[in-house]
py3Dmol code that shows the C-alpha trace and the ligand (Angstrom):
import py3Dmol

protein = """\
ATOM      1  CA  UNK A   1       0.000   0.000   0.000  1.00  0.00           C
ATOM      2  CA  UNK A   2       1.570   3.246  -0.854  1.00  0.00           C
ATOM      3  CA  UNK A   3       1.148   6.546   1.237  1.00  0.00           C
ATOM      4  CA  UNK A   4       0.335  10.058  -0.190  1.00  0.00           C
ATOM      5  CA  UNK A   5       0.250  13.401   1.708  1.00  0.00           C
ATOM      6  CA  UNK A   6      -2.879  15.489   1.687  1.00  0.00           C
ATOM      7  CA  UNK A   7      -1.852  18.647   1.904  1.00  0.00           C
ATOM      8  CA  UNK A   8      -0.251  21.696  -0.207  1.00  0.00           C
ATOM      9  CA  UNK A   9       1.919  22.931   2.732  1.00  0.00           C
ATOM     10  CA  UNK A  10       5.321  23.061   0.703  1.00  0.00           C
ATOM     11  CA  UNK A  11       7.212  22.334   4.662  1.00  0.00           C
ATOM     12  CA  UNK A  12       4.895  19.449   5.034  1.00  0.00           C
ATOM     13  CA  UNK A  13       5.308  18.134   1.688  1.00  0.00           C
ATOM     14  CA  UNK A  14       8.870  18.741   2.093  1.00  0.00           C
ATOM     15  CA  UNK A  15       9.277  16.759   5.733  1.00  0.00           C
ATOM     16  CA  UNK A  16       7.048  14.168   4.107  1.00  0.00           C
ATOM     17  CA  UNK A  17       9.078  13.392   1.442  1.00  0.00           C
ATOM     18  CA  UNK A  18      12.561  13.957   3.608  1.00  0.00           C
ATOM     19  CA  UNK A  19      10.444  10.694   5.850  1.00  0.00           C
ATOM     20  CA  UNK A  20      10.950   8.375   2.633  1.00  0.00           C
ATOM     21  CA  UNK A  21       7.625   6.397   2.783  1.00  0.00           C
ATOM     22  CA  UNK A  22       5.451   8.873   1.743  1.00  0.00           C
ATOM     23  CA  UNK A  23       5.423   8.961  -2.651  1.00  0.00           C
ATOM     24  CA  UNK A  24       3.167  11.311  -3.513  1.00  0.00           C
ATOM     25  CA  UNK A  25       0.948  14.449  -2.806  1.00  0.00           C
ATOM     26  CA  UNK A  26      -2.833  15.307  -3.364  1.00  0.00           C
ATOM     27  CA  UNK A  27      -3.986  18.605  -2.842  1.00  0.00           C
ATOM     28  CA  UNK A  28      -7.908  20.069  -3.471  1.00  0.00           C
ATOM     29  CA  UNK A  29      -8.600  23.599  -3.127  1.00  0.00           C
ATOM     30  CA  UNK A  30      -9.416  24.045   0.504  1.00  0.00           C
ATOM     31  CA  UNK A  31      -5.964  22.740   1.115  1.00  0.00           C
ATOM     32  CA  UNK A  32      -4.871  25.465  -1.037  1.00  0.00           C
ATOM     33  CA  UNK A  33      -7.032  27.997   0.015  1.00  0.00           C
ATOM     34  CA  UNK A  34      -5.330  27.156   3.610  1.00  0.00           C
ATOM     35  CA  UNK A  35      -2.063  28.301   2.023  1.00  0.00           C
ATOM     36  CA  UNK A  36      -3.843  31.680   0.997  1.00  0.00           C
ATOM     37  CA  UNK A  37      -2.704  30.747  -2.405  1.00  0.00           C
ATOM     38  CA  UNK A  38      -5.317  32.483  -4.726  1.00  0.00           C
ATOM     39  CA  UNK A  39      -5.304  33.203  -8.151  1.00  0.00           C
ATOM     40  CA  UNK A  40      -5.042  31.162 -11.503  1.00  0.00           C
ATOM     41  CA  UNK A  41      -1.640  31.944 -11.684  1.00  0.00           C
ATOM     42  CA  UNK A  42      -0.036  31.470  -8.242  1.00  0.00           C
ATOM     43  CA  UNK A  43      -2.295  28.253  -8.016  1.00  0.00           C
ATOM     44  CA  UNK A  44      -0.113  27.240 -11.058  1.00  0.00           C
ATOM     45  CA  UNK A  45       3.039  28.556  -9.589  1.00  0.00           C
ATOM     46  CA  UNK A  46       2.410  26.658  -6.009  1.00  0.00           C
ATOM     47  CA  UNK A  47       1.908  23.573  -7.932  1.00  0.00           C
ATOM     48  CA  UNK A  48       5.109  24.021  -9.813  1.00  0.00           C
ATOM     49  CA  UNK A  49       7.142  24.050  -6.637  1.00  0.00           C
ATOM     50  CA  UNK A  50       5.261  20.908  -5.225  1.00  0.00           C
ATOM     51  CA  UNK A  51       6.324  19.436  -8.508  1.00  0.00           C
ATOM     52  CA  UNK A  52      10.496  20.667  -7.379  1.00  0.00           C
ATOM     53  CA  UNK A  53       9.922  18.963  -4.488  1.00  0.00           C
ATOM     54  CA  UNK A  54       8.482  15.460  -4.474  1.00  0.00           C
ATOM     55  CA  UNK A  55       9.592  12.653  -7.004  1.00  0.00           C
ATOM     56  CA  UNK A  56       6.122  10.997  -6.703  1.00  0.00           C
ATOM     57  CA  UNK A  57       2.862  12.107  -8.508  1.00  0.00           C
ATOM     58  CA  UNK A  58       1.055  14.966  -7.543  1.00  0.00           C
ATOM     59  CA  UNK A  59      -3.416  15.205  -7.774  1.00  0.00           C
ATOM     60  CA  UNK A  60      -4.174  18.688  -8.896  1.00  0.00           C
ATOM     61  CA  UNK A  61      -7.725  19.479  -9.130  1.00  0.00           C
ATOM     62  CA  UNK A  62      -9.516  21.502 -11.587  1.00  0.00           C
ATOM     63  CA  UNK A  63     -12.195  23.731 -10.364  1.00  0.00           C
ATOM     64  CA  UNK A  64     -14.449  23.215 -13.896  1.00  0.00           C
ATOM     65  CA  UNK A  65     -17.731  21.526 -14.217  1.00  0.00           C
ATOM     66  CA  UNK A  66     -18.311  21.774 -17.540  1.00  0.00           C
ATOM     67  CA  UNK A  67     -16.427  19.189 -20.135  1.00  0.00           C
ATOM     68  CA  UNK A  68     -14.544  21.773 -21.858  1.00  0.00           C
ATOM     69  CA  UNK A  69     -13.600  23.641 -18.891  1.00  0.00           C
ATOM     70  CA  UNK A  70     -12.428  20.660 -17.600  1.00  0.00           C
ATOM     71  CA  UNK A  71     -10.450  19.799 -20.266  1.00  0.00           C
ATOM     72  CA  UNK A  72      -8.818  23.224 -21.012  1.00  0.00           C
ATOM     73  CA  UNK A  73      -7.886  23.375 -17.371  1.00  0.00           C
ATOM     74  CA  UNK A  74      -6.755  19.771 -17.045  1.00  0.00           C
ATOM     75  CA  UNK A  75      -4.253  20.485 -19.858  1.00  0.00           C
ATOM     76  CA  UNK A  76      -3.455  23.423 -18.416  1.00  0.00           C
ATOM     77  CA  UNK A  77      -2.507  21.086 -15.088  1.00  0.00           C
ATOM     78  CA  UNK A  78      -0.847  18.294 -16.801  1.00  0.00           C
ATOM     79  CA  UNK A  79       1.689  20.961 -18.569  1.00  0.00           C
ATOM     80  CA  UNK A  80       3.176  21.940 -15.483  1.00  0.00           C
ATOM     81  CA  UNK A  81       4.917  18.767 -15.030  1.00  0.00           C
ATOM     82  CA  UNK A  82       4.428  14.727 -15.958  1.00  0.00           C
ATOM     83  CA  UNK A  83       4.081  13.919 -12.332  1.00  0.00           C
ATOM     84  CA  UNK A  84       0.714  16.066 -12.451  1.00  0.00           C
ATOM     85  CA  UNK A  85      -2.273  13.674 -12.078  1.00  0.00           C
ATOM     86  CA  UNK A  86      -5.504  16.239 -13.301  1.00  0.00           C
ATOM     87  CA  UNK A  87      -7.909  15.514  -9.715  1.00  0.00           C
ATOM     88  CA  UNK A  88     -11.617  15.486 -11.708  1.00  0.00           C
ATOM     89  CA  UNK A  89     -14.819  15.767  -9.929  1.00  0.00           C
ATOM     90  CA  UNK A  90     -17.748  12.647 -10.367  1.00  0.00           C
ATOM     91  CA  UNK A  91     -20.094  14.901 -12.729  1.00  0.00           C
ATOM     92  CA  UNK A  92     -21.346  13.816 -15.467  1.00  0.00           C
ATOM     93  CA  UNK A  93     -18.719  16.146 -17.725  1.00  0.00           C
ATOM     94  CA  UNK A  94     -16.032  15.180 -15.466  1.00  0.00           C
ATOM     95  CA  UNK A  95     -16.756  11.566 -16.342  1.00  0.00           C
ATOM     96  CA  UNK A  96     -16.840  12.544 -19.907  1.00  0.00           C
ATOM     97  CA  UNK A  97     -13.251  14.399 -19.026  1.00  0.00           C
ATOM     98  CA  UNK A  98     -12.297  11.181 -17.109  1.00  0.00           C
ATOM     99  CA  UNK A  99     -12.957   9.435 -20.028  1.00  0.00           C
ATOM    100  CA  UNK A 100     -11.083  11.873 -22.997  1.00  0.00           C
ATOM    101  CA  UNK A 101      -7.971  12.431 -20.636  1.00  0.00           C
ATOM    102  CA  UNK A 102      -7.561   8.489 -20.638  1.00  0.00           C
ATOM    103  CA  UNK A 103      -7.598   8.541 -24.281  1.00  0.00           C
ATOM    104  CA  UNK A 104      -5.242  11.067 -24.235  1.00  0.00           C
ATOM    105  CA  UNK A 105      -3.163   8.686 -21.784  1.00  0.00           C
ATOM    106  CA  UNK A 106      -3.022  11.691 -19.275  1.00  0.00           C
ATOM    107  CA  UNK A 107      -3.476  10.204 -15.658  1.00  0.00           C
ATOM    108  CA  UNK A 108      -6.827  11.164 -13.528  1.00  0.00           C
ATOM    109  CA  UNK A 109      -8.091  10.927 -10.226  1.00  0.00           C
ATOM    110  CA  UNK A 110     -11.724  11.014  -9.853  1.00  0.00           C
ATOM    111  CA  UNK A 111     -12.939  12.871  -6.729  1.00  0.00           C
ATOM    112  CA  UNK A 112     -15.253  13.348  -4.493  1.00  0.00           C
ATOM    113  CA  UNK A 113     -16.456   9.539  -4.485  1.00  0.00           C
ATOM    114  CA  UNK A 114     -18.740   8.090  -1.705  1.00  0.00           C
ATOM    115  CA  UNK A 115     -20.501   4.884  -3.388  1.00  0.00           C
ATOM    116  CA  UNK A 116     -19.076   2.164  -5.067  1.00  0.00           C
ATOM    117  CA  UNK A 117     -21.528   3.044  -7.712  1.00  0.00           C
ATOM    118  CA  UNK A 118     -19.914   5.852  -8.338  1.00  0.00           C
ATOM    119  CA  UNK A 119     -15.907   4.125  -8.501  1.00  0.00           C
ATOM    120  CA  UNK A 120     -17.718   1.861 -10.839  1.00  0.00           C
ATOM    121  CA  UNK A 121     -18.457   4.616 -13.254  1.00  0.00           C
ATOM    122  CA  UNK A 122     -14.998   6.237 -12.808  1.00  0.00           C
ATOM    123  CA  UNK A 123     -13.372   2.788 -13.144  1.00  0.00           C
ATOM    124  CA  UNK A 124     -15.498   2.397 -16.551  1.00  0.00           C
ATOM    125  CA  UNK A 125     -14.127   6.222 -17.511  1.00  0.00           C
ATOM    126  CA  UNK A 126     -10.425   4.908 -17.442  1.00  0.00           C
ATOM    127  CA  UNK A 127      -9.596   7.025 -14.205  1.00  0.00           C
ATOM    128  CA  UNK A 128      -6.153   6.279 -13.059  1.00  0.00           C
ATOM    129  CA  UNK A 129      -7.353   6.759  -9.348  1.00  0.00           C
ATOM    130  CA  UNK A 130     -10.530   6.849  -7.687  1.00  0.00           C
ATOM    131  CA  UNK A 131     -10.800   8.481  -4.673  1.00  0.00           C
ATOM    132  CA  UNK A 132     -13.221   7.763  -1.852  1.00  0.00           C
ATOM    133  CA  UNK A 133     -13.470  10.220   1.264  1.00  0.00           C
ATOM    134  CA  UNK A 134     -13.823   7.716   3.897  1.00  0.00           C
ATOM    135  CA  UNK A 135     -14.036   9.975   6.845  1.00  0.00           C
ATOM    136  CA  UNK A 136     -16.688  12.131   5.030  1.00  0.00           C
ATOM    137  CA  UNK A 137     -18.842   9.145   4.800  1.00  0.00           C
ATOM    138  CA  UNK A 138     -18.321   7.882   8.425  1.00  0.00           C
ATOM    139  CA  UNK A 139     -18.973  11.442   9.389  1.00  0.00           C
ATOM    140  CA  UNK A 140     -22.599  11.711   7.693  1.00  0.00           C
ATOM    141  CA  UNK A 141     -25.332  10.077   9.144  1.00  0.00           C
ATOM    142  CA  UNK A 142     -27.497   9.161   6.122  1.00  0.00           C
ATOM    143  CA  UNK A 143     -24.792   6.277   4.882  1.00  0.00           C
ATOM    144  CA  UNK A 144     -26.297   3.039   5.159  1.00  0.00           C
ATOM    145  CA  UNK A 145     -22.953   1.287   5.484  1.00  0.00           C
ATOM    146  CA  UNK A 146     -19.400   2.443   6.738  1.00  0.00           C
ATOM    147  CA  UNK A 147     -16.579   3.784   4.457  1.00  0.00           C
ATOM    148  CA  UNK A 148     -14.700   0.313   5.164  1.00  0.00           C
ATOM    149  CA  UNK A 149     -17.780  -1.535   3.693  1.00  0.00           C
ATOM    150  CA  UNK A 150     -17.798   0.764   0.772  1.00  0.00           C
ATOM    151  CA  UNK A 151     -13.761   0.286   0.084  1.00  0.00           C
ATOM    152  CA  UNK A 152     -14.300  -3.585   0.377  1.00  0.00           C
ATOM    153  CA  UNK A 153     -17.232  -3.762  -2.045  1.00  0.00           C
ATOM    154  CA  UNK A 154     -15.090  -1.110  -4.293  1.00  0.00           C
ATOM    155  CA  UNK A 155     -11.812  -3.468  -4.240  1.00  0.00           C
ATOM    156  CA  UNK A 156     -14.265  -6.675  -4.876  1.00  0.00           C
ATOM    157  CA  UNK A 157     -15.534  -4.919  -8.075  1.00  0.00           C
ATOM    158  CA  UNK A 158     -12.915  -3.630  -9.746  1.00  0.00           C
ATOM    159  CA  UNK A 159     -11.217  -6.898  -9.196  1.00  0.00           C
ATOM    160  CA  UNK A 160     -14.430  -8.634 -11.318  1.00  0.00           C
ATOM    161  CA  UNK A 161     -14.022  -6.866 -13.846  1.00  0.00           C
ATOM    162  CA  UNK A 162     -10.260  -6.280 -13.682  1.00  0.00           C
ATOM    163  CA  UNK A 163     -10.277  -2.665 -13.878  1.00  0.00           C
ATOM    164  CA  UNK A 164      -6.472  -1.106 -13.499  1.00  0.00           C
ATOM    165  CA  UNK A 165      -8.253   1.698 -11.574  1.00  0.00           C
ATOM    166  CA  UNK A 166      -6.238   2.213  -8.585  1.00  0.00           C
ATOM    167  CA  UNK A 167      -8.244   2.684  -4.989  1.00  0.00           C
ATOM    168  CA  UNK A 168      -7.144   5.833  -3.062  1.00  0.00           C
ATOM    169  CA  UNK A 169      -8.800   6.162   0.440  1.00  0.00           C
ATOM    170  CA  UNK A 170      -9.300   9.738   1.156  1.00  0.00           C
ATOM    171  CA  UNK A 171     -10.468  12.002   3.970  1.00  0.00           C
ATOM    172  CA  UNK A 172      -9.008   9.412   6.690  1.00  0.00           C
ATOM    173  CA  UNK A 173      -9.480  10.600  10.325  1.00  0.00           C
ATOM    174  CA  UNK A 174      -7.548   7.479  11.946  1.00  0.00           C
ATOM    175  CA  UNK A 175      -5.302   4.742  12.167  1.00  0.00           C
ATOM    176  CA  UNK A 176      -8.552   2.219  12.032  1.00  0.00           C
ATOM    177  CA  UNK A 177      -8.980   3.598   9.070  1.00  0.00           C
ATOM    178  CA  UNK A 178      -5.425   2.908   7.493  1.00  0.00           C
ATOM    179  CA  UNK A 179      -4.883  -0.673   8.860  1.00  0.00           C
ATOM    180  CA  UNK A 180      -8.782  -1.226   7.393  1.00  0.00           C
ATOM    181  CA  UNK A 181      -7.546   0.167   4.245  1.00  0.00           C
ATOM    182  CA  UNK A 182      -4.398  -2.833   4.532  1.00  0.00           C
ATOM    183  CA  UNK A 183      -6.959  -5.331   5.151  1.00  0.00           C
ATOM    184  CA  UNK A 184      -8.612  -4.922   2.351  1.00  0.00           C
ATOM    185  CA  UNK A 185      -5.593  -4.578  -0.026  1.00  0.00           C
ATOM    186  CA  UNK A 186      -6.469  -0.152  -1.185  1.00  0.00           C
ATOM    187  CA  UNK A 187      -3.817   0.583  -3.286  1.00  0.00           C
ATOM    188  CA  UNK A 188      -3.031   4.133  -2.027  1.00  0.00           C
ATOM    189  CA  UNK A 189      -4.220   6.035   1.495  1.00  0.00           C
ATOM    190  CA  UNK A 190      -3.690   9.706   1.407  1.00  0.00           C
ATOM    191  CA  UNK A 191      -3.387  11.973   5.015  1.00  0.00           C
ATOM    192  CA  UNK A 192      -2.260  14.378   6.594  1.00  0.00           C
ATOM    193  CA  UNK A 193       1.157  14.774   7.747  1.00  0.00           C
ATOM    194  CA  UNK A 194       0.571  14.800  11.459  1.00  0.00           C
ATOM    195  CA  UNK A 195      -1.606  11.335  10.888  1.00  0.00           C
ATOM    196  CA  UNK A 196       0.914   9.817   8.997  1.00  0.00           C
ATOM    197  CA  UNK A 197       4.017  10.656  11.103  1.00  0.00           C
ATOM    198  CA  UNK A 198       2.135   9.766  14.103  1.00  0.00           C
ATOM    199  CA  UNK A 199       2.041   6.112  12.155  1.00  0.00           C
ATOM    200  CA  UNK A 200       5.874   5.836  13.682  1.00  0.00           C
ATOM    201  CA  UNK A 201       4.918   6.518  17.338  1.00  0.00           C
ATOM    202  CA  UNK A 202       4.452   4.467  19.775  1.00  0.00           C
ATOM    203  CA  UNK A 203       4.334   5.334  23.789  1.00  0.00           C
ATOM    204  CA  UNK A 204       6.222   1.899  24.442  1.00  0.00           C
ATOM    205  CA  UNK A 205       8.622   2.710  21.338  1.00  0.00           C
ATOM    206  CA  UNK A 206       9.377   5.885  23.214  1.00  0.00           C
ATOM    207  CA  UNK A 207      10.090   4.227  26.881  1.00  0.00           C
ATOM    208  CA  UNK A 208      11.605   0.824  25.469  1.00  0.00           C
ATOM    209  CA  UNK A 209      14.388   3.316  23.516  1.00  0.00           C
ATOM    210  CA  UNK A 210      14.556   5.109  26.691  1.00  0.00           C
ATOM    211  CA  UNK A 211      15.874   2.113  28.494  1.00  0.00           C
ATOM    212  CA  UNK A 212      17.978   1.022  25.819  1.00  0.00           C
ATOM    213  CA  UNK A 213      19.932   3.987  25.715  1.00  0.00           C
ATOM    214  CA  UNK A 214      20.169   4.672  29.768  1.00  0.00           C
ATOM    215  CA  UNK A 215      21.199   0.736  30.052  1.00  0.00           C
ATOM    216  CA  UNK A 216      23.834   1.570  27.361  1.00  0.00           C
ATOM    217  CA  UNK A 217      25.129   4.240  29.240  1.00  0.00           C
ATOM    218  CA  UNK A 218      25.441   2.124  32.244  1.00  0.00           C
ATOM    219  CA  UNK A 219      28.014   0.054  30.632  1.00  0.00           C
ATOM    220  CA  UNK A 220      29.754   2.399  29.426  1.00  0.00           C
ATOM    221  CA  UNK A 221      30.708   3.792  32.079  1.00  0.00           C
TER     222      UNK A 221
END
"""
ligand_1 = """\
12
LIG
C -8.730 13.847 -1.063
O -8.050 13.798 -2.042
C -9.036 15.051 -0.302
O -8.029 15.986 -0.551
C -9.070 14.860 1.201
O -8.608 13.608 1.610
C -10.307 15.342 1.847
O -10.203 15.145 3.231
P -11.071 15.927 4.326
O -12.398 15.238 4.415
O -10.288 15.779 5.575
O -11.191 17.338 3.847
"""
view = py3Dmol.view(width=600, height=400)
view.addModel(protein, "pdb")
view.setStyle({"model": 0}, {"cartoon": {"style": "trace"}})
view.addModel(ligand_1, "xyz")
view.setStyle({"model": 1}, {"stick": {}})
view.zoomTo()
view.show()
């Protein structure tokens, strides 16, 4: 399973990449807007220097609705750099977008998924990645089944049909959701930097390597 950052802190990104398990980056644009990056141009700009500083891909999503929108700004994306996956919401033109960009053999994430109805239809679209917002889900009270269930059913479909869609969980809250996400074999998680770093910690870790290093001193001396 391979770890993203969610985020478009450029310190972040940078410590998360300096960590060595963490290959790649999406961003949306609240986590931009956090930045107070605003503007067409600076939003290009930021993503260039993302693009300096990761070797890994990098989600970038268009703001568009309509196809050609979508598609003029998707190009627009994918010309700042090859590791620039064009981050597409499930609309009906973004399918359509989904759809033209895998023609064009330009990668896609499809956003904003909470059904496995809805991977389905971004799997059929040729979307490089799907993304499903598991803490979103588990958040709203109107989901008849938890995010895990949804990822599970997700995996088991794509595998029917053999789609080379790749599974991104999204919008995790937890290290439940993570090892759930292992479980169930989701090709990419994507969180936030304190989440993932916090993935190293452990309270015995701390005290165990403690004791290691006092006992070591012992005979040392
Ligand atoms: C996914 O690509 C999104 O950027 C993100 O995971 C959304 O997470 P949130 O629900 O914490 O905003």
């Amino acid at each position: 399973m391979i770890f993203f950052i969610d985020s478009a802190n450029l310190d972040e990104i940078k410590k998360a990449e300096d960590l060595g398990f963490i290959k790649g980056v999406t961003t949306n644009p609240s986590l931009i807007a956090k930045e107070s990056v605003s503007g067409k141009n600076s939003i290009l700009d930021h993503y260039q220097k993302i693009c300096k500083l990761v070797s890994g891909e990098i989600s970038a999503e268009v703001i568009s609705t309509k196809f050609k929108d979508i598609v003029k700004e998707g190009h627009q994306l994918a010309e700042i750099d090859k590791k620039i996956v064009v981050k597409i919401p499930i609309v009906g033109d973004g399918l359509k977008a989904i759809s033209y960009f895998s023609k064009k053999k330009i990668k896609t994430n499809c956003t904003l998924v909470f059904s496995a109805t809805q991977a389905l239809l971004a799997a059929k679209s040729g979307a490089t990645y799907v993304s499903l917002f598991m803490g979103r889900i588990d958040d709203w009270n109107k989901q008849p089944c938890s995010s895990v269930e949804i990822i599970s059913d997700i995996k088991t479909i794509l595998q029917n049909y053999h789609y080379s869609t790749k599974i991104l969980a999204a919008s995790i809250r937890s290290h439940k959701h993570i090892i759930e996400c292992a479980k169930i074999g989701t090709d990419v998680v994507t969180a936030s930097f304190t989440l993932l770093n916090s993935l190293i910690k452990h309270p015995l870790t701390d005290s165990g390597l403690k004791k290691f290093i006092d006992d070591y001193k012992i005979t040392k001396s």
